[in-house]
C-alpha positions as CSV (number, residue, x, y, z in Angstrom):
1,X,-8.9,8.3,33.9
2,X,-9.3,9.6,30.1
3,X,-6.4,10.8,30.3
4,X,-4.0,7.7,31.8
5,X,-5.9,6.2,29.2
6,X,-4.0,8.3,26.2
7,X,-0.9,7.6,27.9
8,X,1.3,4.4,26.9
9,X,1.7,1.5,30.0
10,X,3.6,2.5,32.6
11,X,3.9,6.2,32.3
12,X,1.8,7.9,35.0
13,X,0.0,11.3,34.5
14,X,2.4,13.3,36.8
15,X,5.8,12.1,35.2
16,X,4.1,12.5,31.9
17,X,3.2,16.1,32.7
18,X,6.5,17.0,33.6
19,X,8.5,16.1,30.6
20,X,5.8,17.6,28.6
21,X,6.8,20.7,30.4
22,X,10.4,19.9,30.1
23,X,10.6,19.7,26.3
24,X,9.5,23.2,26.0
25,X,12.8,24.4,28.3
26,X,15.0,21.4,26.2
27,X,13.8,22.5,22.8
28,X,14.7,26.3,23.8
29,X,18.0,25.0,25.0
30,X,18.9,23.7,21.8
31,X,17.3,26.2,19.7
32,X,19.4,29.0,21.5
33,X,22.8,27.6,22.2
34,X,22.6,24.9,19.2
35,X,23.0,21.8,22.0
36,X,22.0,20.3,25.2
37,X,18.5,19.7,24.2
38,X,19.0,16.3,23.2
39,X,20.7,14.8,26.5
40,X,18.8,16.5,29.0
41,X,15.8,14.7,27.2
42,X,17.0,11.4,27.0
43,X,18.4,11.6,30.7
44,X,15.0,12.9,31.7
45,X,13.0,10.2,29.4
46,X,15.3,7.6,31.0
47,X,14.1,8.5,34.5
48,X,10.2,7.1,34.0
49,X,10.0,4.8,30.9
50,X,11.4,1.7,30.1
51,X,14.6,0.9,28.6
52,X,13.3,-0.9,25.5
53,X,11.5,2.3,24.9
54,X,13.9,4.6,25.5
55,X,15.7,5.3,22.7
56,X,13.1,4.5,19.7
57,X,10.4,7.1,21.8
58,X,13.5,9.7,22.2
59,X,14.0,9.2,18.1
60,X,10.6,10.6,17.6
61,X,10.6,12.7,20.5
62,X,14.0,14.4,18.8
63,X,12.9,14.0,15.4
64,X,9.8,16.3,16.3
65,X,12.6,18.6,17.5
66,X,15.1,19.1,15.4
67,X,12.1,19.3,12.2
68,X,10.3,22.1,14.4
69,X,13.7,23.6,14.6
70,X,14.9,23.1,10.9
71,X,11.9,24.7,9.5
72,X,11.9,27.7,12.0
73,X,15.3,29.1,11.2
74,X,15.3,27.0,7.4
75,X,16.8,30.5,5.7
76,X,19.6,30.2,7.6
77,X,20.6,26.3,7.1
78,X,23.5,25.2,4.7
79,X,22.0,23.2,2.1
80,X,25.5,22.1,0.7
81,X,26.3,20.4,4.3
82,X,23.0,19.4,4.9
83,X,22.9,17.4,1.7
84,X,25.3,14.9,1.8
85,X,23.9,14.1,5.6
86,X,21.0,12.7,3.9
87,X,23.0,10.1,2.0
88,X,25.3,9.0,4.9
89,X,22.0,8.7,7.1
90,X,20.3,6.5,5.4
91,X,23.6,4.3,5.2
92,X,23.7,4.3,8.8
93,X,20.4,4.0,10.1
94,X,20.8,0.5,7.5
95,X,23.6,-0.9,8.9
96,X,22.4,0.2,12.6
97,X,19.4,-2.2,12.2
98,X,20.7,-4.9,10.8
99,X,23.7,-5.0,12.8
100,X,24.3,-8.1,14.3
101,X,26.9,-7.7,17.4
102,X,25.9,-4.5,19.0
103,X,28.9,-2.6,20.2
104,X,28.9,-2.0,24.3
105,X,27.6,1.3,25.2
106,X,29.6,2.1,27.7
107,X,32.9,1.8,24.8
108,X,30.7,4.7,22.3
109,X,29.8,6.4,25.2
110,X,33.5,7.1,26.4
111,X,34.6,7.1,22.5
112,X,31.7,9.7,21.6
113,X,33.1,12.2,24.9
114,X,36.4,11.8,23.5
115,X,35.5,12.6,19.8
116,X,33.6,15.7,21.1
117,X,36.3,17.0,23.5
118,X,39.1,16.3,20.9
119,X,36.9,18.4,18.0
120,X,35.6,20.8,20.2
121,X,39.1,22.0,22.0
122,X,41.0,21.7,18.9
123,X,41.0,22.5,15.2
124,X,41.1,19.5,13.0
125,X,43.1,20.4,9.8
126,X,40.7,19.8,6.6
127,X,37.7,19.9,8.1
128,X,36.5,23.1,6.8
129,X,37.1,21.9,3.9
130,X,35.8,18.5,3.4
131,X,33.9,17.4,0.5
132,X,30.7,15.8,-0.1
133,X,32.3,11.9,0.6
134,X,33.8,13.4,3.3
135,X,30.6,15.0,5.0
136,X,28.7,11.4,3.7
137,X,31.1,9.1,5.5
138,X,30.7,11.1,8.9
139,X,27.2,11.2,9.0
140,X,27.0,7.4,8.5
141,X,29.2,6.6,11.3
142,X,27.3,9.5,13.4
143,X,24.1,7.9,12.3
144,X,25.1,4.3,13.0
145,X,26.4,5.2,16.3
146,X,23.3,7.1,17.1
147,X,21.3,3.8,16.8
148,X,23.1,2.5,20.0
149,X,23.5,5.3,21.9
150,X,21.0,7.6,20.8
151,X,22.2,11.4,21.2
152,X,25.2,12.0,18.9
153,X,24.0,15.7,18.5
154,X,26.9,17.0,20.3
155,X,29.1,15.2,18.4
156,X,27.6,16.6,15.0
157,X,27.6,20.3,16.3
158,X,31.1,20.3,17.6
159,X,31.8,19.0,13.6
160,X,29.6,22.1,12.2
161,X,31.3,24.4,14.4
162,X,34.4,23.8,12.4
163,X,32.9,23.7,8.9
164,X,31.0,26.9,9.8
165,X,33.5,28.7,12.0
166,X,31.6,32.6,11.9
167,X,27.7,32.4,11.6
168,X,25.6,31.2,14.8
169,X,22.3,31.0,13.1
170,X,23.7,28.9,10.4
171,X,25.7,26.6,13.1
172,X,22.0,25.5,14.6
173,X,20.0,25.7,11.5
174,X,22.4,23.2,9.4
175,X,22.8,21.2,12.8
176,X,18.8,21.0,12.8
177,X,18.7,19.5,9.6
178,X,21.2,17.2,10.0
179,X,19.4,15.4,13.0
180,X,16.4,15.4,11.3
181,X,17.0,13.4,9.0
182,X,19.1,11.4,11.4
183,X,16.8,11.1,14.1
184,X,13.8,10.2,11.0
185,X,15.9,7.4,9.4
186,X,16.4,5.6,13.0
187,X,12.6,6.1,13.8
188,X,12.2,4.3,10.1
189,X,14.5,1.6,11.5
190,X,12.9,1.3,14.8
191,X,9.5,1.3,13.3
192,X,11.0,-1.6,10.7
193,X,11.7,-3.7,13.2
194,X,8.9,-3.9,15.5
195,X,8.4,-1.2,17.8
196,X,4.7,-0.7,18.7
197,X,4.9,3.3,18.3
198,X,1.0,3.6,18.2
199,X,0.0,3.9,21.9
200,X,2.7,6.5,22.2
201,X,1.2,8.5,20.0
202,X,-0.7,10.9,22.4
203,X,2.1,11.7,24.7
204,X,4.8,12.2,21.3
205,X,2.2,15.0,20.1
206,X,2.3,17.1,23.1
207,X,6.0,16.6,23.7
208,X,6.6,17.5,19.9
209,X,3.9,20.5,20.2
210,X,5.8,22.1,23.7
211,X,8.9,21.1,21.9
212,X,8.0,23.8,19.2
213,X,6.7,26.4,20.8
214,X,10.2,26.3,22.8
215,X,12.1,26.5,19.8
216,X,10.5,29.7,18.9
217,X,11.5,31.1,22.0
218,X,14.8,29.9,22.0
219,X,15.0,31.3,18.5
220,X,14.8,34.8,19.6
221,X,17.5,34.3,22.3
222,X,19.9,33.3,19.6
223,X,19.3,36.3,17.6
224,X,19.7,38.5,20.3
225,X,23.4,36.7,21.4
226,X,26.8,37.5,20.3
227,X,28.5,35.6,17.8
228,X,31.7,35.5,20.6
229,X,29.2,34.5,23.5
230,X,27.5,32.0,21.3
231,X,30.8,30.1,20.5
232,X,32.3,30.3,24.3
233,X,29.1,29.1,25.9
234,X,28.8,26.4,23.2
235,X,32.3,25.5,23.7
236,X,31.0,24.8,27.2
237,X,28.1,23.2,26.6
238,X,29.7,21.1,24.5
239,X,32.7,20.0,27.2
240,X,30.0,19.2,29.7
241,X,28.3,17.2,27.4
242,X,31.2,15.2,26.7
243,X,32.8,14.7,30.2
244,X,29.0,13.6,31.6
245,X,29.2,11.1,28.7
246,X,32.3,9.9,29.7
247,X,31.5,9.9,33.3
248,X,28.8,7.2,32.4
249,X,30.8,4.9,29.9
250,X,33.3,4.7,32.8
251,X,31.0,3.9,35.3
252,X,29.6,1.5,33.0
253,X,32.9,-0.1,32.9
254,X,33.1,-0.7,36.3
């Protein structure tokens, strides 16, 4: 009874146990291979709480994450990417909460697959090379679509694949950093317009806290792998990623 009674309404012991297990295997998933983390979470998180909830608890959850993350491998993250991501952001987590007609989620669901298949299966000329507007403007239209749909990750590492095309540690370190601050501008946002974060707080700790000590875990993994095998399986990752999120913007369609 003490312990339903640190758990928010409506989420039982059992299914609270079990994503706190999960986020240990999520965490290590994204920590190794730089993706899939996110999704399975949300998918998981989407199974046993409610729908308001949902994407403001997976925010936190995430931002918990990707911050465990960041400062785990932080030698090896690109401050000159990770920089303007702060700036574009903030822009987008703005817009995102004051936006008045929200966008269906079934259209950035099918749009987000397609952005991820197109930048993951082919090379985008200039993207290496963008500049700091460039870099600002797409993490503002990253973060504003991460307000509705809430896991844009894949999108953002098949975009730091191609700006870092030869270092592994640095492709999941910058990527870290980026959904950070990402992920800690929406919870600002959420948090700014209403949503009662407090008696989640208990369960977001011990998510957060198995979240971590997944990522240093993962970690290792990813020093042990192969650039080559890194990239291929990431590839992958990244093309299931988007086809499932295709798969459900078209079945939301019909």
């Amino acid at each position: 009874m003490e312990a339903l009674a640190l758990l928010p309404e409506g989420l039982g012991l059992v299914p609270a146990a079990l994503l706190v297990f999960a986020s240990f295997f999520t965490s290590a998933l994204t920590a190794s291979f730089g993706i899939g983390g996110g999704v399975s979470m949300l998918v998981l998180l989407g199974l046993f709480i409610p729908v308001a909830a949902l994407i403001p608890v997976h925010g936190v959850i995430q931002l918990g994450s990707n911050t465990g993350r960041a400062w785990h491998q932080r030698e090896n993250i690109r401050y000159d990417i990770a920089g303007p991501f702060v700036i574009g952001s903030l822009f987008g987590a703005a817009i995102g909460a004051f936006f008045v007609v929200q966008l269906p989620d079934e259209v950035l669901k099918v749009v987000l697959g397609l952005f991820v298949l197109v930048v993951t299966w082919s090379k985008i000329p200039g993207v290496a090379q963008l500049g700091h507007a460039g870099l600002t403007i797409g993490s503002t239209i990253v973060a504003l679509a991460g307000m509705f749909v809430g896991a844009t990750g894949p999108l953002l590492a098949a975009v730091f694949a191609q700006i870092i095309p030869d270092d592994r540690k640095a492709v999941v370190a910058t990527h870290a950093a980026g959904m950070t601050v990402q992920h800690g501008f929406k919870v600002l946002a959420f948090a700014a317009a209403g949503f009662a974060f407090f008696s989640w707080i208990p369960f977001l700790a011990a998510m957060i806290l198995s979240g971590y000590l997944g990522t240093i875990y993962g970690t290792r993994l990813l020093h042990r792998l192969p650039e080559e095998t890194f990239r291929r399986w990431f590839k992958v990752g990244l093309t299931i990623l988007a086809v499932d999120l295709l798969r459900r913007g078209l079945i939301g369609f019909l």
